[in-house]
Every structure is written in structure tokens, then in C-alpha cells.
C-alpha positions as CSV (number, residue, x, y, z in Angstrom):
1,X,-141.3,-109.4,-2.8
2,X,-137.2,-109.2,-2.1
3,X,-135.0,-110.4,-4.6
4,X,-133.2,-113.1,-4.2
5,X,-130.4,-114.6,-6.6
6,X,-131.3,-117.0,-8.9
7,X,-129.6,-120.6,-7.5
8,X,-127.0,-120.5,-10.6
9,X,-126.0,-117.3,-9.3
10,X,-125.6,-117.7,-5.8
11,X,-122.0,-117.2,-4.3
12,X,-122.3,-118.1,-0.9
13,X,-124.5,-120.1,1.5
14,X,-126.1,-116.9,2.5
15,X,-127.6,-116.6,-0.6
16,X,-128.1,-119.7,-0.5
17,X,-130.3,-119.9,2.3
18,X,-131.8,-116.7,1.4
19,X,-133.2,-117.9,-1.4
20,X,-134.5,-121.0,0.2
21,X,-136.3,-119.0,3.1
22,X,-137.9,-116.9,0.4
23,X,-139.3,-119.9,-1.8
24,X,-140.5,-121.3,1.6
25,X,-142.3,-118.5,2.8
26,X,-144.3,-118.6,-0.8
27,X,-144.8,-122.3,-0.3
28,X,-146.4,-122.0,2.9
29,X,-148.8,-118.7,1.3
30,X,-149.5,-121.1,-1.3
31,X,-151.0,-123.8,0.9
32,X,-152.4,-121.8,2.9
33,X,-154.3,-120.6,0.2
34,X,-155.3,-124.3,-1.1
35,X,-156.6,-124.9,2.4
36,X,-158.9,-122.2,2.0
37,X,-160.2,-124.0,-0.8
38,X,-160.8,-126.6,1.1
39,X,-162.9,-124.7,3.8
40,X,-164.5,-123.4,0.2
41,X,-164.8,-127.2,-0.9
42,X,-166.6,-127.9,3.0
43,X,-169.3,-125.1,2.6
44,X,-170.6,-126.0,-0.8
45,X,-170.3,-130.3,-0.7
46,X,-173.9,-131.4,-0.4
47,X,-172.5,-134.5,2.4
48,X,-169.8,-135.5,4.3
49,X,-169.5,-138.3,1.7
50,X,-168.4,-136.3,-1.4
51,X,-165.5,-134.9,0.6
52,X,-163.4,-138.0,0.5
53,X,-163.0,-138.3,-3.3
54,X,-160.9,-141.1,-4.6
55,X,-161.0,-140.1,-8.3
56,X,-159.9,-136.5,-7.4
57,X,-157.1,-138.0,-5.6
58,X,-155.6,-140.1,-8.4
59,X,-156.2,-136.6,-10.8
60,X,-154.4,-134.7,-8.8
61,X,-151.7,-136.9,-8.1
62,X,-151.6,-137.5,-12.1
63,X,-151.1,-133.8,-12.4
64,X,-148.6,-133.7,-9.8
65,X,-146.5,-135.9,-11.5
66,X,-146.4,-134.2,-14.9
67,X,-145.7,-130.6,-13.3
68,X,-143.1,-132.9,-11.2
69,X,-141.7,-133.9,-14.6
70,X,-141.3,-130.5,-16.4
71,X,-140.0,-128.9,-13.3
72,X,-137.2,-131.7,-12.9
73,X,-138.3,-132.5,-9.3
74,X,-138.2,-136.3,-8.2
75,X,-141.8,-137.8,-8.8
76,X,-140.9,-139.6,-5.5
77,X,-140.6,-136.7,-3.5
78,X,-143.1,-134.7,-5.4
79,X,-145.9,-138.1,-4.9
80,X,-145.0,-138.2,-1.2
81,X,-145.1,-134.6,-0.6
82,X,-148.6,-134.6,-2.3
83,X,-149.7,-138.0,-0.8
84,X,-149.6,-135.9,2.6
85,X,-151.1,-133.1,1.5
86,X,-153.7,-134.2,-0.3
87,X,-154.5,-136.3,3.4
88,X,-154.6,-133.6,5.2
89,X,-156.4,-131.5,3.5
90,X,-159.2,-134.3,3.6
91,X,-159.2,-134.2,7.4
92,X,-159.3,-130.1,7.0
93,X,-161.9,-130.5,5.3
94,X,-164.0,-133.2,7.1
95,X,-163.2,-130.9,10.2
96,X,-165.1,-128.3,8.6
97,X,-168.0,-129.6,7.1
98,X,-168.9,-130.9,10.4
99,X,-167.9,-127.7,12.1
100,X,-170.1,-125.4,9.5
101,X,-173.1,-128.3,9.9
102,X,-172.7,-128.1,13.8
């Protein structure tokens, strides 16, 4: 992984925006990786009707909010952010329990 200056430390917009890129590209690994769960989550669900859960939903989005909290991110952006996500990956899923049942 490349260094990249901590955002206190930055001294120009090039670092910046080097920094954001970086945090980005680990983002995007990361949810990659949680959609893989999902495809996980798709295979093993007995039926299409567990894969919708409205419980797990509300848990995650509970947990959301605390790590939101102790990170000092805006429960807003972090209940939005997740609110999409969590959507998605409920349609990526639904795609492929039907595709593995197909």
C-alpha cells in the first residue's frame, strides 16, 4: 500500500487528493468484498424470501450509526450512504439466488 500523509499533515491539494484516491480505492476493495458476501449470502439462503431481511436491515443500520459516531462522520451521510447500499446489495443478491437456482 503507498503512503499517503495523514490529512493533518497534508501541505498541499496534491496530497490532498492523494490521500483521497487512496482511501477510495480501499473503499471500493471493501465493497467489493461485502458483495461477495452477498453472492455467499445467495448460495446458502434456503428461499428467495429470507434474502430480503427487515430485521437485518435495522441491525445494520444500528451499527452503522454507532461506528458513524466514534468515527465523527455525519449519521446522515453515513444512514444514506448505507440506506443505498444495503438496497443494492439486496437486489445483488436476489439477482443471484435466482441466477444460481436457474
Amino acid at each position: 500500500m503507498n503512503e499517503r500523509a495523514k490529512p493533518a499533515d497534508c501541505r498541499d491539494l496534491t496530497e490532498v487528493r492523494a490521500g483521497v484516491d487512496g482511501i477510495d480505492a480501499q473503499i471500493v476493495a471493501l465493497v467489493g468484498e461485502r458483495f461477495r458476501y452477498m453472492e455467499a449470502a445467495a448460495r446458502i439462503k434456503p428461499d428467495r424470501e429470507a434474502v430480503r431481511d427487515e430485521w437485518r436491515k435495522a441491525d445494520v443500520l444500528a451499527k452503522v450509526a454507532q461506528h458513524a459516531a466514534a468515527a465523527g462522520v455525519p449519521l446522515e451521510t453515513a444512514a444514506a450512504l448505507y440506506e443505498r447500499l444495503i438496497e443494492d446489495s439486496i437486489a445483488f443478491e436476489l439477482d443471484r439466488f435466482d441466477a444460481i437456482r436457474d
